[in-house]
Every structure is written in C-alpha cells, then in structure tokens.
One Martini backbone bead per residue (centre of mass of N, CA, C, O) as a GRO file, in nm:
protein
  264
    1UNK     BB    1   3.252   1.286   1.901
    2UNK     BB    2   3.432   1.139   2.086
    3UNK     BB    3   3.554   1.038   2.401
    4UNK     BB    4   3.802   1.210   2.363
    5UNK     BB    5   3.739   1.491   2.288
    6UNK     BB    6   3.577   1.531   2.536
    7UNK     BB    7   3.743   1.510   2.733
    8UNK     BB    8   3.950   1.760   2.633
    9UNK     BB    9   3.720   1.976   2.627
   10UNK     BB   10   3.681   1.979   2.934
   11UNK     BB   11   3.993   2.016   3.014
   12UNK     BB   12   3.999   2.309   2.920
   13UNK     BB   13   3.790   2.391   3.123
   14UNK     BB   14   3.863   2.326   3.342
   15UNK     BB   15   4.176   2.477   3.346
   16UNK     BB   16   4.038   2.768   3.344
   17UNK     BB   17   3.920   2.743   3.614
   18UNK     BB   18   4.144   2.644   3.818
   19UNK     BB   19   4.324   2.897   3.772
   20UNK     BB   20   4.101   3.125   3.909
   21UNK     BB   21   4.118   2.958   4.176
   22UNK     BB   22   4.435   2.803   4.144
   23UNK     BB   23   4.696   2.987   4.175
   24UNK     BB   24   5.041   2.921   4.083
   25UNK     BB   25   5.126   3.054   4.365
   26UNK     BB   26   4.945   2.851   4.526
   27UNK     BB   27   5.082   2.591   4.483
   28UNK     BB   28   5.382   2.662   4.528
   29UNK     BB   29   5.296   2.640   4.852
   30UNK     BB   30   5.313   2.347   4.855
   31UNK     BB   31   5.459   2.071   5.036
   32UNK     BB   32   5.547   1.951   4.779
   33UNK     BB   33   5.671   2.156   4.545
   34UNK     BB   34   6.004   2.117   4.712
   35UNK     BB   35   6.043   1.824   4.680
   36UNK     BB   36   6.109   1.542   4.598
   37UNK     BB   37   6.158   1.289   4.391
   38UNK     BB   38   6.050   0.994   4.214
   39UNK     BB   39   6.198   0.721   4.020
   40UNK     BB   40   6.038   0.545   3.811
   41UNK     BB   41   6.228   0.434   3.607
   42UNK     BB   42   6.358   0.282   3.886
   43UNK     BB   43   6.139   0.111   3.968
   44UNK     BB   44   6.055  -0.059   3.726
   45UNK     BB   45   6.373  -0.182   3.729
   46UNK     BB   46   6.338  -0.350   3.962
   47UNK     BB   47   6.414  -0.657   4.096
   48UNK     BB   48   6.274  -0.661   4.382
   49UNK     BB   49   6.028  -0.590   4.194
   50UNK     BB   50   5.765  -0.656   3.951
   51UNK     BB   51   5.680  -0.330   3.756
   52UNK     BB   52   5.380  -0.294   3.854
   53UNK     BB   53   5.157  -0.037   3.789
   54UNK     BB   54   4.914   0.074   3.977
   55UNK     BB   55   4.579   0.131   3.985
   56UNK     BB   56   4.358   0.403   4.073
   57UNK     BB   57   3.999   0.353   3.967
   58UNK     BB   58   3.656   0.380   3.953
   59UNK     BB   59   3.614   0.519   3.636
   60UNK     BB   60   3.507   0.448   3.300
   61UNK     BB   61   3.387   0.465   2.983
   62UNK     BB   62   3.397   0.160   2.893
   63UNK     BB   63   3.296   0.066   3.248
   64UNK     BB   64   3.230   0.219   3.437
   65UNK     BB   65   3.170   0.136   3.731
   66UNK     BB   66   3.412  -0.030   3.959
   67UNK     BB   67   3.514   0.159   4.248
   68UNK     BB   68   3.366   0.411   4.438
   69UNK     BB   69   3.473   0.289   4.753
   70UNK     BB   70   3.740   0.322   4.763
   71UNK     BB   71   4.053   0.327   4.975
   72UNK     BB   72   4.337   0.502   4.912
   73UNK     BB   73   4.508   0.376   5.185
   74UNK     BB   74   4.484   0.086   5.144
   75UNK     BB   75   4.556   0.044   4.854
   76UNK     BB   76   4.811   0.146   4.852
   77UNK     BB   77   4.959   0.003   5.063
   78UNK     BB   78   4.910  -0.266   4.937
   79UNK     BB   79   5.031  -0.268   4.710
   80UNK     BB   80   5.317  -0.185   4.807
   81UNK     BB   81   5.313  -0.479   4.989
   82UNK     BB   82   5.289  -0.643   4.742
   83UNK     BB   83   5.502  -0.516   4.492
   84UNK     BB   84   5.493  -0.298   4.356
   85UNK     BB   85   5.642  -0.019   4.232
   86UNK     BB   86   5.390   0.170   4.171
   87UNK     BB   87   5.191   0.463   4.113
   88UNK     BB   88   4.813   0.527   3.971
   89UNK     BB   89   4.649   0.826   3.942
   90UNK     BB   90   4.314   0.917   3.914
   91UNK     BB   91   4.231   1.287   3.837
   92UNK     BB   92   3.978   1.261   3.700
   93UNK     BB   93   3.659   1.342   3.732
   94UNK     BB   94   3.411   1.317   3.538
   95UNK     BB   95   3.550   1.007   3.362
   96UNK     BB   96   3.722   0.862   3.670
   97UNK     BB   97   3.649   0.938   3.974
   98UNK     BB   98   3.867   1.171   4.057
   99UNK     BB   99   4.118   1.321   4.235
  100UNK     BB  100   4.365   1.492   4.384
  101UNK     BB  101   4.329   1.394   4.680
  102UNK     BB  102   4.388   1.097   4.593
  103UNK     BB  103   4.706   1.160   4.563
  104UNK     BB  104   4.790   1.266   4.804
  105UNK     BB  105   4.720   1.037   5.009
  106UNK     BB  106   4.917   0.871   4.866
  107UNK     BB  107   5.148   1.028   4.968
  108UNK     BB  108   5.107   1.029   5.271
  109UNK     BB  109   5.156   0.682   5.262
  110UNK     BB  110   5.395   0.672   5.005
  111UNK     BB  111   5.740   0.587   4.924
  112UNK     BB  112   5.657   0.632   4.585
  113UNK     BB  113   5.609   0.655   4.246
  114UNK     BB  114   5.391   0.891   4.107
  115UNK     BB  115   5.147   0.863   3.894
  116UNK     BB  116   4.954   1.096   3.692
  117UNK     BB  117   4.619   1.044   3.596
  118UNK     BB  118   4.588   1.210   3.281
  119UNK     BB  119   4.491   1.520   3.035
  120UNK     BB  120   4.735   1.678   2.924
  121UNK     BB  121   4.776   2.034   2.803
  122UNK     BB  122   4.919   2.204   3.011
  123UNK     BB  123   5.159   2.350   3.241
  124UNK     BB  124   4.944   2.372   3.508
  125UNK     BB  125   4.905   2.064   3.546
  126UNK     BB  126   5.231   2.029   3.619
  127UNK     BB  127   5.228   2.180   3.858
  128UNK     BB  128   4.986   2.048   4.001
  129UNK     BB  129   5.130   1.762   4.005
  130UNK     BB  130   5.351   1.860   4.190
  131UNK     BB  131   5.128   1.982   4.425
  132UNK     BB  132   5.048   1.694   4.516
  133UNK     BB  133   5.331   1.480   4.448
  134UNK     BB  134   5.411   1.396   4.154
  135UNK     BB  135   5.660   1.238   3.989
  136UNK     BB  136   5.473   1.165   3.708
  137UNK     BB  137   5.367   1.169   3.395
  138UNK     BB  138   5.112   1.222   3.123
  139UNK     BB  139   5.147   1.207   2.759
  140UNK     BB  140   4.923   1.215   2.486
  141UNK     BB  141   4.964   1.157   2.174
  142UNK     BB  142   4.633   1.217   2.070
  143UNK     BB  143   4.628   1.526   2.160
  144UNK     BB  144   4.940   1.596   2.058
  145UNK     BB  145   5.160   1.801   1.934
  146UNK     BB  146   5.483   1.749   1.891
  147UNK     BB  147   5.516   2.066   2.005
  148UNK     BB  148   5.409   2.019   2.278
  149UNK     BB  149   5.511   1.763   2.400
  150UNK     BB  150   5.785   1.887   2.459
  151UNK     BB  151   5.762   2.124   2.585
  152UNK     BB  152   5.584   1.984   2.830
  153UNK     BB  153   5.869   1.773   2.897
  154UNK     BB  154   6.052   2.017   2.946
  155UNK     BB  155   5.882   2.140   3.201
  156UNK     BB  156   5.874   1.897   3.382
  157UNK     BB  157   6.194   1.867   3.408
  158UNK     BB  158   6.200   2.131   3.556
  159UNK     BB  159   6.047   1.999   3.807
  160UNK     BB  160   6.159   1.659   3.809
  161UNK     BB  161   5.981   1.533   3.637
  162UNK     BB  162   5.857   1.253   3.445
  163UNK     BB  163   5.752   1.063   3.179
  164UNK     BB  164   5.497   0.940   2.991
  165UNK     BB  165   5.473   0.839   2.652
  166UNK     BB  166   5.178   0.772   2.479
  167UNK     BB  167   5.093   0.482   2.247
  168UNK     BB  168   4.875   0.320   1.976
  169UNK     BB  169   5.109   0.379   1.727
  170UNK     BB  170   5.284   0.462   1.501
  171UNK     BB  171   5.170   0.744   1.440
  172UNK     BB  172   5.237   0.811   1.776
  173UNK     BB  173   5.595   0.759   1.712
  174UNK     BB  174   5.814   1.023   1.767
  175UNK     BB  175   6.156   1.022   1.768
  176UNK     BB  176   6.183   1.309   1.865
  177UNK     BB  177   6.128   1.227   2.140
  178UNK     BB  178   6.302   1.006   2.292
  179UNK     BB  179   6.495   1.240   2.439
  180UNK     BB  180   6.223   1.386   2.624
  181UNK     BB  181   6.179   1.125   2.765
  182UNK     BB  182   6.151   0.832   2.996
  183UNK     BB  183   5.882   0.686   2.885
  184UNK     BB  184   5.729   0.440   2.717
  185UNK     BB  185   5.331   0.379   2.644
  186UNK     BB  186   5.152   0.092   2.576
  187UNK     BB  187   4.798   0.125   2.454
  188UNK     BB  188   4.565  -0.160   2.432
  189UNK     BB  189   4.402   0.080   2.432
  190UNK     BB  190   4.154   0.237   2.204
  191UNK     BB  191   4.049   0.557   2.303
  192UNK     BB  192   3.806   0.555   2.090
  193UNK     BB  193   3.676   0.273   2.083
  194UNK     BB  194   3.841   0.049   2.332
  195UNK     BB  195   3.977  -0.154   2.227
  196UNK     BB  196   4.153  -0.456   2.344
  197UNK     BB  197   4.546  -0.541   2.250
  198UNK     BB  198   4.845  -0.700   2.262
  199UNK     BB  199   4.945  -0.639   1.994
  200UNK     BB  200   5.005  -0.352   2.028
  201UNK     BB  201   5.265  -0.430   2.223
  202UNK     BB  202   5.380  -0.657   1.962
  203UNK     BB  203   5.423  -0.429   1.739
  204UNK     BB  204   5.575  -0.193   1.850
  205UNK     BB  205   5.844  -0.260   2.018
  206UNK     BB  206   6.015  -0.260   1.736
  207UNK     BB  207   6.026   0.082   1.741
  208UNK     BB  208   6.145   0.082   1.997
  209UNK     BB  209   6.423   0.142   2.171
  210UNK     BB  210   6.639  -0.038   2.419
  211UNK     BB  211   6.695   0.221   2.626
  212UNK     BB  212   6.381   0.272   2.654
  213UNK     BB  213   6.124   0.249   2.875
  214UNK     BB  214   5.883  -0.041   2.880
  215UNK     BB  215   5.505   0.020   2.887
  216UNK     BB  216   5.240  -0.166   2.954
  217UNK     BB  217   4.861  -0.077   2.880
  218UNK     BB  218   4.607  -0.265   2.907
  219UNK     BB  219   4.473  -0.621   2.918
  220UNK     BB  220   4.592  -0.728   3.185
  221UNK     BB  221   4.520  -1.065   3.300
  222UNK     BB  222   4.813  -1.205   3.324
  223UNK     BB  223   5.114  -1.382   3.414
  224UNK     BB  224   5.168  -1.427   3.115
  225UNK     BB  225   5.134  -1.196   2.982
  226UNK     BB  226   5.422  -1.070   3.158
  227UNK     BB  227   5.604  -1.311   3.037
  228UNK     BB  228   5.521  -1.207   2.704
  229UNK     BB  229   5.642  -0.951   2.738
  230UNK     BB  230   5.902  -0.878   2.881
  231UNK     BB  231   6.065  -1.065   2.652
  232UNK     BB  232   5.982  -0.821   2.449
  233UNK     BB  233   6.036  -0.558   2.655
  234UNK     BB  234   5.919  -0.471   2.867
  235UNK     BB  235   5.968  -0.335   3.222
  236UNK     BB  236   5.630  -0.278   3.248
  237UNK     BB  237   5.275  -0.280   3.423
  238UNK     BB  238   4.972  -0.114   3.385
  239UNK     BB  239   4.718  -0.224   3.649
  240UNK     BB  240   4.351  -0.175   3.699
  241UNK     BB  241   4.104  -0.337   3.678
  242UNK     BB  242   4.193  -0.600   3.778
  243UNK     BB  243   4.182  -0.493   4.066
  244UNK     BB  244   3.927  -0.318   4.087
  245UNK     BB  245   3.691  -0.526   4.051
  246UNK     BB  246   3.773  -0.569   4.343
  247UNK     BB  247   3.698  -0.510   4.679
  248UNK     BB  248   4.020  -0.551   4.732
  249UNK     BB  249   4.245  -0.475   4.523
  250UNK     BB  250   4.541  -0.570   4.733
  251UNK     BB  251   4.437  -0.859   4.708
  252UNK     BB  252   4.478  -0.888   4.429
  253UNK     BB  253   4.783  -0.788   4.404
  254UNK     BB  254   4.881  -1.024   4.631
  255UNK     BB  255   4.795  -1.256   4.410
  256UNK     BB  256   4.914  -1.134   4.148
  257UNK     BB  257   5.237  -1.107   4.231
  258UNK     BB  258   5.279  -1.410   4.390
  259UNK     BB  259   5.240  -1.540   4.096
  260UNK     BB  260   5.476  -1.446   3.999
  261UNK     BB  261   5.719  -1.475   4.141
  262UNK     BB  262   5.658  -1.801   4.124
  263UNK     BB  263   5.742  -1.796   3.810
  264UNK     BB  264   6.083  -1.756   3.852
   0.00000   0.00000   0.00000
C-alpha cells in the first residue's frame, strides 16, 4: 500500500467517526455555514496579486516536520499583506499536522478565498468545509473515480464552493470534468513515489482548455520559474514548503512576492 492509499484508507475512517461525533444538523449550525464564499477563480487572476496560492501545512510524508508551530494568525496574515491571491490550508490531522480549526483561524483574521486542502472522498466533508469557513475545495483525481467526482464538485457547488480539480497525468485528466469544475491544479509531484518535476505542468498545460482556470502545485522555488509557468499558460501557483521552511514563513512570501513584482 502507498502513502496515497493509506492516507485514504485513514480519512475512510476518519470521516465515519466524524460524522457520529459533529453530525451534519450540527455543522449546519457554525456561523460561517450561511457566509457567502469568495471567489477563489477570481482572486488568482487578478492582476494586482501575484497569483500565488499561499500555504500553511505543518508537516508532510515526504519532508516529514516542517514547521510544527507556526502561527496561523501571524502567518495567514503576512500572506495575504504580503500580496498572495488565496490562502491553503492544510487540514488533515494525522498525516499533514493540520486541523480544521487552524482554518478556522485563517478565515477569522482575513477576507480573501481559503482553499481547504484536503483528501475529499465523501459529501461530508464538504458540509465541514462549508462549516469552517472555506470558500474551495480540493478534489484529487488520483483518489476518485469519475462519477465521484462529478457528484462532488456538484455538491460543492450545490453549497456555493469552487473546486479545484488535482490532475497528475494525462490520464487523471478527464474531458468530461472541465465543465463540473472551477480550477484545475496540475500537481508536479507524484503523490504515490514524491519526485516532483516541473515537467509534468509542462507536459499537461496544452491538454487542458485554454478558459479554463490553471494552478501549478509543489516544487516551485523560484521567480524564474512561475515567470516560465505563467507564459506556457497557466494562472495560479500554489507554493507552501518554500515558505514554510523558514521560521517566518509570511517574511519569505514577502521577500519572494517582492522580488516577483519588481521582474514585472
């Protein structure tokens, strides 16, 4: 069994005790539940923010401990005045070193779209997504089977969120999606082995439509390169280990944001 399937095999159980400890009566209740969301889709194209995807995860399978006590108030905010478009935020517990409550947080002290980054498999946790605050989710095609995934992206939307829609392969890129979802997010590491190329969003960016919303995820470290993503078409580039491996992660995002703007 890979980290993929075992992380799935966990969030199977997870969200089965979830449900019988916060039922769905009870989410309906949080006061972020009947917000209106922000438009993720609209926040990565506007031209005076970066683009960039910022994001907070403590610790990952692949680089283990990262950055076990940032602060989510602190951080999120440097973000987003540091000039990110979005916030991610990592909230798988076992796995990721996250939790719902550190979106919470994030959604407390700022006014800009949270993507909820997660391993989505049921209608539930997009309930919970809702009920914490978040305005997207993440959908991994690597996980999901193809009417699955339609269902969800059309509860979500159903709830007012936007999806982005995680694609490692030609053959994790299902045509008959592009119309169900909002994002799609070409991920350049391969979450079963870990290498991380920037080829694979090099490789897929012409098989996806030319209107359709298009984020790089993992393995940026440089202006150089989302100045060669950008031009080959894509929107968006959701960056977090880069920034959290300083113990200030919002002083690296406004030192890497800073040195983006001024190659304009």
């Amino acid at each position: 069994m890979n980290i993929l399937e075992k992380i799935v095999e966990q969030k199977k159980k997870e969200v089965t005790e979830r449900k019988s400890l916060y039922p769905v009566k009870l989410l309906e209740q949080s006061i972020f539940f009947a917000s209106p969301t922000v438009s993720l889709k609209k926040y990565v194209q506007r031209k005076d923010l970066s683009g960039i995807i910022a994001e907070i995860k403590r610790k990952s399978p692949s680089k283990g401990t990262i950055n076990p006590h940032v602060s989510i108030e602190r951080t999120s905010i440097g973000y987003m005045q540091a000039g990110a478009s979005a916030l991610s935020i990592l909230t798988d517990k076992d796995f990721f070193g996250g939790s719902n409550e550190d979106l919470m947080v994030a959604r407390k002290f700022n006014y800009c779209p949270i993507l909820r980054k997660d391993f989505t498999i049921d209608e539930y946790q997009i309930i919970e997504a809702k009920s914490i605050g978040a305005d997207a989710i993440l959908l991994i095609s690597a996980i999901l089977e193809l009417q699955q995934a339609k269902q969800l992206a059309s509860f979500a939307h159903s709830l007012g969120l936007e999806v982005l829609f995680e694609v490692h392969s030609a053959e994790e890129l299902h045509p008959q999606l592009f119309f169900d979802v909002d994002l799609i997010g070409v991920n350049n590491r391969d979450l079963k082995s870990f290498e991380v190329s920037l080829d694979v969003s090099r490789k897929l960016i012409g098989m996806i439509p030319k209107d359709l919303v298009k984020i790089s995820e993992s393995g940026i470290s440089s202006t150089e390169a989302i100045d060669e993503l950008r031009g080959i078409g894509f929107d968006g580039f959701l960056m977090g280990e880069n920034f959290m491996k300083h113990s200030r992660p919002e002083v690296a995002a406004k030192e890497f944001i800073g040195k983006l703007k001024s190659r304009k």
